[in-house]
N, C-alpha and C positions, 0 to 999 in steps of 0.2 A: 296659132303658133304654140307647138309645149315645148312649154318648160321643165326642168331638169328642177326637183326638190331639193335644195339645202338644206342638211340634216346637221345643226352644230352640234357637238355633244362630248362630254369627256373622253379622252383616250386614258380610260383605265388601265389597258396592258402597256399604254406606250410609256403616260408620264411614270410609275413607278422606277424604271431605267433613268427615267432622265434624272427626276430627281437626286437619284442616287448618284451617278454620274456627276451634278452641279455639286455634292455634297462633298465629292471624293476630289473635286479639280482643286487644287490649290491655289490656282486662280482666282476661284469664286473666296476666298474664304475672309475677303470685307465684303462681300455682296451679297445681299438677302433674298432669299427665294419665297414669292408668296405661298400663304397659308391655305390648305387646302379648303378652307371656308371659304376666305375670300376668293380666288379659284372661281369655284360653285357659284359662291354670289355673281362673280363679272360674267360666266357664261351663261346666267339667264338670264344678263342685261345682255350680253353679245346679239343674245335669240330675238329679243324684242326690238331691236336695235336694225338688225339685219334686214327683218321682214318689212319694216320702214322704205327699204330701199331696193330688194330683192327684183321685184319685177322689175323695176325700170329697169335695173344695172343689163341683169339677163336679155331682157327686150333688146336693150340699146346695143348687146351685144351679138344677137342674132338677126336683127338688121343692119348691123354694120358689115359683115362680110358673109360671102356665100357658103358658107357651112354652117355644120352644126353639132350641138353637144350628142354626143353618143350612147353617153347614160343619161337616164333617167333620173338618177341620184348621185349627190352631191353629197360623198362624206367627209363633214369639215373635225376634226379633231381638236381639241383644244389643251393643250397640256403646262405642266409651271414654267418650265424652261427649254428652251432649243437650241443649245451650243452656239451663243451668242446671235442668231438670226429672229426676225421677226416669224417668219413663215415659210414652210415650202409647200411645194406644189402636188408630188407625186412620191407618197400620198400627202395628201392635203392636211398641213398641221400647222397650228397659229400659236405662239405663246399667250399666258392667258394671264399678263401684267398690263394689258395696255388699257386706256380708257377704251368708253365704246365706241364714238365717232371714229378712233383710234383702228379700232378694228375692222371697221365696215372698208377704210380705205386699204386695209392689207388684204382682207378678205377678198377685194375685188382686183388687186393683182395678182395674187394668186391663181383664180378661179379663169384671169385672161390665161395663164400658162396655162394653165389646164384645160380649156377651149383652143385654144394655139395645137397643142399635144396630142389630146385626146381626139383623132380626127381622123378623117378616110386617109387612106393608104397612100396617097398619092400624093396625097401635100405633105411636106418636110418641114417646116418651121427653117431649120438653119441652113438647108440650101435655097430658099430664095430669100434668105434677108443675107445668105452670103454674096446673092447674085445684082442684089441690090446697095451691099456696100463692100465692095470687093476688096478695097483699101482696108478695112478694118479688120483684123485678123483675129481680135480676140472674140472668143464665142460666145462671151456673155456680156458682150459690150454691145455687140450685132443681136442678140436674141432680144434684148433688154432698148431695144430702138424700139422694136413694134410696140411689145410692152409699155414700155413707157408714153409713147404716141395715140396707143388705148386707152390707159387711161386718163391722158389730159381729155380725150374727148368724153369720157364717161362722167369724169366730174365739170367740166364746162358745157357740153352740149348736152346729156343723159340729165345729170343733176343741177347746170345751171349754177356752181358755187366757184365762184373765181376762189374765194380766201380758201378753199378748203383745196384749190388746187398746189394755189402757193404753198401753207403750209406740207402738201402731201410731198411734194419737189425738193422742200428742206430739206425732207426726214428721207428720201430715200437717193439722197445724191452722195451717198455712202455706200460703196467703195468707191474706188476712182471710177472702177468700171460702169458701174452708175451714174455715176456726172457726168463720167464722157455720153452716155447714150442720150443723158438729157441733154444735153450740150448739141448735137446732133438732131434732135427735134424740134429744139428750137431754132437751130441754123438752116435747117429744113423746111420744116412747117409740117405740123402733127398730120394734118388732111393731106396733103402730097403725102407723104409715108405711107398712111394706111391707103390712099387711092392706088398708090404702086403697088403696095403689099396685094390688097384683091385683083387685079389686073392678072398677076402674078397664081396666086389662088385659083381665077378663071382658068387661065393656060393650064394649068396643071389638071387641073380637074373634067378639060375637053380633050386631053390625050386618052390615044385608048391603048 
């Protein structure tokens, strides 16, 4: 089975913007932007931290459904600030405030979108988790089911860590649109979701 290399590493063209950006919002202006030492320091803990857990996450994620990562590499970015979000997906960039543990769990929702996404032509992401909750209209309440459904299984069945799921559920049942999807998974049951989700995946992937 290969795998796809995690590359974490500063975004030197990215954060320059950002920071300047946090520095200019009037917003930010009681809130502190870390120091680009400490920066440096937390993303060679991110690195060691990562590769702790790297194989299994990935494994667990290309035997869980019938596809597969498309590159080879995995550029993860790391930068001071991201206009108030933890992470996004495409391209792949994480703020570089959070402890490590912190990290590894954003990292690996992230890197589910971008396995979701990054994929043969045929599979959609938002037309069959539309076709699978038809009632829900919003698109990141519907994308953020599977999502969210992934990685309870990554941290409970991959990694075995009930507390590390709870806490990861805390922290990301921010926005609404988020709690409603966790809301939904658990009303559901995370394996029925992803069992439909691949089902789904299959059909898609036997038409010609």
């Amino acid at each position: 089975m290969l795998l796809p290399k995690v590359i974490i590493q500063y975004g030197y063209l990215l954060d320059p913007m950002f920071r300047e950006y946090f520095l200019l919002n009037p917003e930010n202006k009681n809130k502190t932007l870390v120091e680009l030492k400490e920066l440096f320091k937390n993303i060679e803990n991110y690195k060691k931290e990562w590769k702790l857990y790297e194989e299994r996450i990935l494994t667990g994620l290309l035997k869980l459904l019938p596809i597969k990562f498309l590159h080879n590499v995995i550029d993860v970015y790391v930068v001071s600030w991201l206009f108030g979000k933890a992470g996004i997906s495409k391209p792949l960039i994480i703020r570089g405030d959070f402890k490590k543990d912190r990290f590894v769990e954003i990292l690996s929702h992230e890197i589910i979108h971008f396995f979701l996404t990054n994929n043969d032509p045929k599979i959609f992401q938002s037309k069959i988790t539309e076709k699978m909750f038809p009632k829900e209209k919003d698109l990141k309440t519907r994308n953020h089911i599977i999502v969210h459904a992934i990685q309870k299984y990554i941290l409970l069945d991959v990694l075995k860590d009930n507390d590390r799921y709870i806490k990861d559920k805390e922290k990301t049942s921010h926005p609404k649109c988020y709690k409603k999807s966790w809301d939904i998974v658990e009303e559901k049951g995370y394996m029925n979701i992803i069992s439909d989700f691949k089902n789904k995946i299959e059909i898609s992937l036997n038409k010609k």
